[in-house]
N, C-alpha and C positions, 0 to 999 in steps of 0.2 A: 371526394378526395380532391385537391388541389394541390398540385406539387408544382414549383416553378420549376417554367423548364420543360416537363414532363410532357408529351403529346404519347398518345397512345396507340396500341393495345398495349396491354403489358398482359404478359400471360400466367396466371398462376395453375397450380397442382402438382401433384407429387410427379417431379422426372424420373420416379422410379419403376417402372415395366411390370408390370401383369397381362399375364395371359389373359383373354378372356374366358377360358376353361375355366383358369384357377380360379378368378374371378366370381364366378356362379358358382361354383364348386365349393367356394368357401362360404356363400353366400345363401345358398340351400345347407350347408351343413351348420349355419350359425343360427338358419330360421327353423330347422328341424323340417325345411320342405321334403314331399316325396318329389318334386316337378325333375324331369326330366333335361337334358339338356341337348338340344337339337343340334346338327351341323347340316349348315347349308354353304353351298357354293358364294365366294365371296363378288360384290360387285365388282365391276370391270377396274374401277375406277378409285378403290378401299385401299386405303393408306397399310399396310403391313404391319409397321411399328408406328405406334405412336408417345410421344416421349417430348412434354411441352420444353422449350427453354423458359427458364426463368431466370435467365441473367437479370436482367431488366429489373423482375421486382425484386429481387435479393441485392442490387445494386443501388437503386433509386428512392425504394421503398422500405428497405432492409426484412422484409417481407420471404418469409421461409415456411414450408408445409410443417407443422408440429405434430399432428395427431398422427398416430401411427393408423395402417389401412383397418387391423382389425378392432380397435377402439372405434375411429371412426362409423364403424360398419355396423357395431353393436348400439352406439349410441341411437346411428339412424333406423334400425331395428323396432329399438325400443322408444323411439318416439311416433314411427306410425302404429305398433299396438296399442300407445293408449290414444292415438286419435280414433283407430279401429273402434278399441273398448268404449268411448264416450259416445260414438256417432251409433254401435249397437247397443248402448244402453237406451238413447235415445231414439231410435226407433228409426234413423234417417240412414 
């Protein structure tokens, strides 16, 4: 990318907040996982909220999140099952 002008970061991803609960929680219920979901004490030092700005790229770049979280999630789903699928067909 070459934008005049432009020195960086510029940050992208959706500024819209997920829990990390919901997060796994939707994420086991979209893979049919049994897995569990653990709670542990947060480090000393773990951001709360996290919630990117993206002025920058919606400004400079014209640069917006499109895909909604659970399209997203399903796509990425279903692209590691068929690397899954290939790598056990193939024996590696």
């Amino acid at each position: 990318m070459n934008t005049e002008g432009l020195t960086g970061p510029v940050n992208t991803g959706n500024p819209d907040e997920i829990a990390i609960l919901e997060l796994a929680e939707t994420i086991i219920g979209l893979t049919g996982s049994r897995s569990k979901v653990g709670r542990f004490p947060l480090p000393q030092d773990d951001a709360i909220q996290r919630e990117p700005d993206i002025f920058l790229a919606q400004e400079a770049l014209g640069w917006r999140p499109a895909v909604p979280l659970q399209t997203g999630l399903k796509a990425t789903i279903e692209y590691f099952e068929r690397i899954l699928t290939v790598k056990h067909r193939r024996g590696t």
